[in-house]
C-alpha positions in Angstrom: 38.2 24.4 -121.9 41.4 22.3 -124.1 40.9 19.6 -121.6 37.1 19.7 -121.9 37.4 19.3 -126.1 40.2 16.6 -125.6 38.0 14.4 -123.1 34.9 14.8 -125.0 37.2 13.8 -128.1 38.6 11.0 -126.1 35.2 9.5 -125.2 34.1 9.9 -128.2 36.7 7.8 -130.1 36.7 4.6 -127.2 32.8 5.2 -127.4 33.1 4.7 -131.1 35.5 2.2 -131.4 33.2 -0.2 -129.4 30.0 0.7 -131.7 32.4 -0.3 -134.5 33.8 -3.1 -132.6 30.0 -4.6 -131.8 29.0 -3.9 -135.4 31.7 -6.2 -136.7 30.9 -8.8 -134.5 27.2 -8.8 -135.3 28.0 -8.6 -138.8 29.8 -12.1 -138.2 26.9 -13.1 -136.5 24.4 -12.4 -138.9 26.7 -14.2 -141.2 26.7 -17.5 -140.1 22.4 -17.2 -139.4 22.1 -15.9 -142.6 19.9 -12.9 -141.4 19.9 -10.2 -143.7 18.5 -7.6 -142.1 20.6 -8.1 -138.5 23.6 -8.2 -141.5 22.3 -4.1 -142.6 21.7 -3.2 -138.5 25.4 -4.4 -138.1 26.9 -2.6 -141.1 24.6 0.4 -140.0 26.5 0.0 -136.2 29.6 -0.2 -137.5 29.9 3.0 -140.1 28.0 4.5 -136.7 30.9 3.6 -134.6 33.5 4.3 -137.3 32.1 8.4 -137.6 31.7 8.6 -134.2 35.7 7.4 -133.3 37.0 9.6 -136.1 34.8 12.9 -134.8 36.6 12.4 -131.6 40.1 12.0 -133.0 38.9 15.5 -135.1 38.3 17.1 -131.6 41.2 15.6 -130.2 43.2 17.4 -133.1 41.6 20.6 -133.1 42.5 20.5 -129.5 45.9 19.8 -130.5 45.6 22.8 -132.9 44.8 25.1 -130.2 47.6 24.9 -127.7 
């Protein structure tokens, strides 16, 4: 079951780190056309990615806190 917490925890951190990642880019994107609302769908992305990466580093840890 620790391995089970810690994978899920993994995935979700590399999952979340490319929301963020994609977020940022399309931020940049937006940016340069000057589109306002693909600027607030990239902003949304990115704080998506950024909870999703730090809930998996808080499973990783409370895996951690187990053993």
């Amino acid at each position: 079951m620790s391995d089970d917490l810690r994978s899920k925890g993994v995935k979700n951190e590399v999952t979340g780190a490319a929301k963020e990642a994609e977020g940022k880019i399309r931020d940049a994107a937006a940016d340069i056309t000057g589109d306002d609302s693909e600027n607030l769908k990239a902003k949304g992305k990115t704080l998506e990615g950024k909870i999703q990466k730090n809930f998996g580093k808080a499973q990783q840890d409370a895996d951690d806190d187990r053993d």
